[in-house]
N, C-alpha and C positions, 0 to 999 in steps of 0.2 A: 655264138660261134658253133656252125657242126662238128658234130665228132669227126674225127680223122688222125693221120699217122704223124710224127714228125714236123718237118720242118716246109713237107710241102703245101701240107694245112696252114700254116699260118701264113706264109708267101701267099697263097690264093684270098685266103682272108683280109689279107693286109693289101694287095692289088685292088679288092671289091671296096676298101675305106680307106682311099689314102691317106685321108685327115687325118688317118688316127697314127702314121708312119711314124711322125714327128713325135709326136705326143708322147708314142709307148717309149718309144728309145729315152726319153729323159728320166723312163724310171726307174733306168739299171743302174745296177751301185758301185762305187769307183772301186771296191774290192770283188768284184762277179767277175768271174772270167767267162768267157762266152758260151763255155758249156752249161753252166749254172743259171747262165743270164737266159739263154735259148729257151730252157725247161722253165724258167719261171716266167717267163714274157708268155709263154703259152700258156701256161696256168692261169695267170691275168686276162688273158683274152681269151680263154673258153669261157671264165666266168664271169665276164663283165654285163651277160645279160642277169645274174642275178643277183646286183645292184644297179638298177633304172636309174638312180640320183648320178650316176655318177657321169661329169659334163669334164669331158678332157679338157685338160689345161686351167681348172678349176679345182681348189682345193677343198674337199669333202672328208665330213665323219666317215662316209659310206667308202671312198676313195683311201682312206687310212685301213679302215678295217682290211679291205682285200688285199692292201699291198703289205698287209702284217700276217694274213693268212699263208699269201705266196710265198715270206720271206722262213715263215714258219718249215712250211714244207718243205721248202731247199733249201733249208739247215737243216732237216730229218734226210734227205735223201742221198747229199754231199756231205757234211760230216758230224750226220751220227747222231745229231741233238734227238733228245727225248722230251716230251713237253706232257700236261695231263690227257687223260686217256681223253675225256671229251673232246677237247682239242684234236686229237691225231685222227680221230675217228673221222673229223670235220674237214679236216682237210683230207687225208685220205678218199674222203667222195666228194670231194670238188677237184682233186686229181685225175678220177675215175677217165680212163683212154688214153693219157699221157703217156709215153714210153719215154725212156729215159737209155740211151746207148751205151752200156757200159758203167753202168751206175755203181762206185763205191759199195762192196760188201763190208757189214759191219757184224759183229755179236754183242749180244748185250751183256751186263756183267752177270746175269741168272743166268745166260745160256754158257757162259765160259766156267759157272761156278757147277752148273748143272754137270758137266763132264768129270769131274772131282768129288761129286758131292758122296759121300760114305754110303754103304749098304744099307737097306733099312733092315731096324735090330726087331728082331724076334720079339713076340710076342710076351717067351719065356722071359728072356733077360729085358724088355721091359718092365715088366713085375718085381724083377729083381732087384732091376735102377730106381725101382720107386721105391719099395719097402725100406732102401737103403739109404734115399736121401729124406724118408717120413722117421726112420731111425736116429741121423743126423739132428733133423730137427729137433726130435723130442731131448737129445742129448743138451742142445745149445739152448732150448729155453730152459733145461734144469738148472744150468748157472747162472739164469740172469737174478739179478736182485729184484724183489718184489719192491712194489711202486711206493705202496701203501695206500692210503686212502685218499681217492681224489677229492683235491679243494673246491671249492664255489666256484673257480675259473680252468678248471679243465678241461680242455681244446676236445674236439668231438673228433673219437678214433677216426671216420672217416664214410664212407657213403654204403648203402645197401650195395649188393651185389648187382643188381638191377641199372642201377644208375647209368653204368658206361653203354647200356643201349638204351637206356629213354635217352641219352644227347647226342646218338649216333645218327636218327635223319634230320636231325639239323644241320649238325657238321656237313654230311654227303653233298645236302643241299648248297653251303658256304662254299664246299671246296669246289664246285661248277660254277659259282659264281665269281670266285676270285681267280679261277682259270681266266674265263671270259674276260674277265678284268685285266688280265697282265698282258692278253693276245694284243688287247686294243690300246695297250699302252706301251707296245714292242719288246715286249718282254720284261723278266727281272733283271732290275740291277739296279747298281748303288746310287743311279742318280732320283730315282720314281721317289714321289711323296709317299712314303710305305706308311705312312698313319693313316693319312686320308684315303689309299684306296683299301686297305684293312677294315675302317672307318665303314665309309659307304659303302661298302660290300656286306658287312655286319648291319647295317640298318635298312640294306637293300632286303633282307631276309629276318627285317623284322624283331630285331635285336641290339640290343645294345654293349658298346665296347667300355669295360672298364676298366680304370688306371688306378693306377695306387701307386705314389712316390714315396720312399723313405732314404732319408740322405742316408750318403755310403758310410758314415762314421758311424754312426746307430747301428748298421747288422752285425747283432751280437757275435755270428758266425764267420764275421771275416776275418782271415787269418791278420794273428798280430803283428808280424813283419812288412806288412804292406806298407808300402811306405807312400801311395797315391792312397787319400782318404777324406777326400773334398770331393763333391758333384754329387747328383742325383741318381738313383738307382728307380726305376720304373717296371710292375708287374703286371703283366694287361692277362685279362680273364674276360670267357665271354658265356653266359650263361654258368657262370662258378665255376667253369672248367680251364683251368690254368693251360695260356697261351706263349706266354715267352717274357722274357729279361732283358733291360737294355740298359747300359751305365752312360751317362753323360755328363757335363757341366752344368749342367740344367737341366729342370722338366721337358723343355720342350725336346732337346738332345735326347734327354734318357729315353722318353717316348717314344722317338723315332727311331734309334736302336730297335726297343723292344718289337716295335712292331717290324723293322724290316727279320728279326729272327723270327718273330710268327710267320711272316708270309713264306719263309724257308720251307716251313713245314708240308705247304700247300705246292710245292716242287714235285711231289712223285706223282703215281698212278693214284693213291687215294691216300686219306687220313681216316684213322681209328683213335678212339677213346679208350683209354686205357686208364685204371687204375695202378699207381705208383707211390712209392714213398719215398717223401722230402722229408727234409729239416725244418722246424718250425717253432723260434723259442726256444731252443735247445730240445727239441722232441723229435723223434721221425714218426711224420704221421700217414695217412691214406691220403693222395689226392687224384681228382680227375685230371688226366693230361692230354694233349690232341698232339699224335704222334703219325710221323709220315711212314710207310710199308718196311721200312730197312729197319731188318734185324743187327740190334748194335745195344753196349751197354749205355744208357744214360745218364750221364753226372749232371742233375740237376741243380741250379743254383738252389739257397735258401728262400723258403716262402715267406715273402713281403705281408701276405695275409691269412687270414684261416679260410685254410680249405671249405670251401662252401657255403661261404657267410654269401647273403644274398644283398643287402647294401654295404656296396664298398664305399 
C-alpha cells in the first residue's frame, strides 16, 4: 500500500482491491469504535505487503502476527498500553506515515514522577549520607553474635561480584525473546500456557528451565498460623539465577503459578540481574535474581534451593 494521508488513502486503495472490502471489515473487534478501528485497518493494510503468506479469508501464522501487531499499536495509541521496548519500536516503524486525528494524550508514570522528583544532593552532603550510613553499618554488625565455626554443610555465602554481568547477555537476549513471544500469543494474561512459553523461550536461547518442588508443609520459614499447609510449592531458576515462586495443589499448578510470576518480570522496558538476599534454611544469604526496571522494595519468598547449585 503507498504512503499517503488519512482515510482517503485507504478508500482509493480499497476502490483498486475490492476483494479485500469484505475481508478487512471482518477484522474489526466488537469492542473498536471506528476511530480506533479506522487507524488500525490502515495499519493492516499499509503492511500487508510485508507479509506475502498472507491469503485473505484464510487463517495464517503470518495473518495472527499482523493483526496482534496492529492491535498492539492501538492499544499504545488509544489507551496508553506500554509493551517491551523491542515491540514498540516494531511497531512504531510499521506505523511510520499513519496520522491519527486527535489521538489521546498520555504521560507515563517516569514522566509524572519526573516533575516531583527531589533536587539533586550535593556532592558535599553526599559524602555525608555515606560516611553516615558506612557508620550505621559498622554500628549494627558490632551486635551481631558471631557465627562460630562453619560446619561440613555450610551453604556458600553467595556469588563473586562478577556474576550479575556474566548472566546479563543472556537474560537481554531471553527478554527479546519472550517479548516476541507474548506479541504472537496476544499478549499477557491468565489464560497463556505461562510454563511452556517460559519453557520454549529458555530453550529457544539455549538453556535450560529448572524446577524444584517442595511441599508447603516442609518450609521451615512458613509462618505458624497458617492455617492452608497442603500443596506444592515450585521454584524455577534458569542458569542458577533465581526466577519466581508459585504455590499450587500440585506440581503441575505450582509450576504454572511460578512461571506465569517469572514472565511478570519480562513486562517492563528491560530485566537486570541483580544480587539480593533471601532466606535460606534459616540463613539470609546472596542470591542471583532477574528483576524488571521499577525501583520498589522486594519481599522475596524463601529459597526452595541453594543459591547457585548447578544441578537441581
Amino acid at each position: 500500500m503507498a504512503a499517503g494521508s488519512g482515510q482517503d488513502i485507504v478508500s482509493e486503495f480499497l476502490s483498486q482491491n475490492p476483494q479485500l472490502v469484505n475481508w478487512v471489515e471482518t477484522l474489526k473487534g466488537h469492542c473498536e469504535t471506528n476511530k480506533q478501528w479506522h487507524a488500525r485497518r490502515e495499519f493492516i493494510l499499509r503492511n500487508l505487503e510485508a507479509f506475502p503468506a498472507i491469503q485473505p479469508g484464510t487463517p495464517s501464522l503470518d495473518l495472527d502476527r499482523l493483526l496482534s501487531l496492529s492491535m498492539v499499536w492501538s492499544n499504545h495509541v488509544f489507551l496508553g498500553c506500554r509493551y517491551p521496548q523491542p515491540v514498540m519500536d516494531k511497531v512504531n516503524e510499521m506505523a511510520e506515515g499513519i496520522t491519527v486525528i486527535e489521538a489521546p494524550e498520555r504521560k507515563t508514570r517516569d514522566e509524572i514522577m519526573a516533575k516531583t522528583k527531589r533536587p539533586a544532593v550535593s556532592a558535599v552532603d553526599a559524602d555525608i549520607t555515606d560516611k553516615k550510613a558506612k557508620a550505621n553499618d559498622t554500628e549494627d554488625r558490632s551486635h551481631m553474635k558471631p557465627l562460630g565455626r562453619p560446619s561440613a554443610n555450610t551453604v556458600k555465602a553467595g556469588p563473586p561480584p562478577t556474576s550479575p554481568a556474566e548472566h546479563q547477555p543472556f537474560f537481554n537476549r531471553l527478554y527479546k525473546t519472550v517479548a516476541w513471544k507474548l506479541v504472537s500469543a496476544g499478549g499477557f494474561g491468565p489464560n497463556l500456557e505461562h510454563f511452556e512459553i517460559l519453557r520454549s523461550c529458555v530453550e529457544s536461547c539455549k538453556a535450560n528451565l529448572s524446577c524444584v518442588f517442595v511441599p508447603l508443609r516442609d518450609i521451615p520459614d512458613l509462618p505458624a498460623g497458617r492455617a492452608q499447609r497442603e500443596g506444592q510449592v515450585c521454584e524455577l531458576r534458569c542458569r542458577t539465577v533465581y526466577m519466581g515462586t508459585g504455590y499450587g495443589r500440585d506440581e503441575t499448578a505450582a509450576r504454572a503459578m511460578a512461571s506465569k510470576e517469572a514472565l511478570k518480570v519480562f513486562q517492563g522496558q528491560k530485566v537486570t540481574v541483580k544480587i539480593c538476599r533471601r532466606r535460606f534454611r534459616g540463613q539470609d544469604l546472596d542470591d542471583l535474581v532477574v528483576q524488571d526496571e521499577q525501583s520498589r522494595s522486594h519481599v522475596f519468598p524463601p529459597a526452595l534451593s541453594c543459591p547457585f547449585q548447578e544441578d537441581q
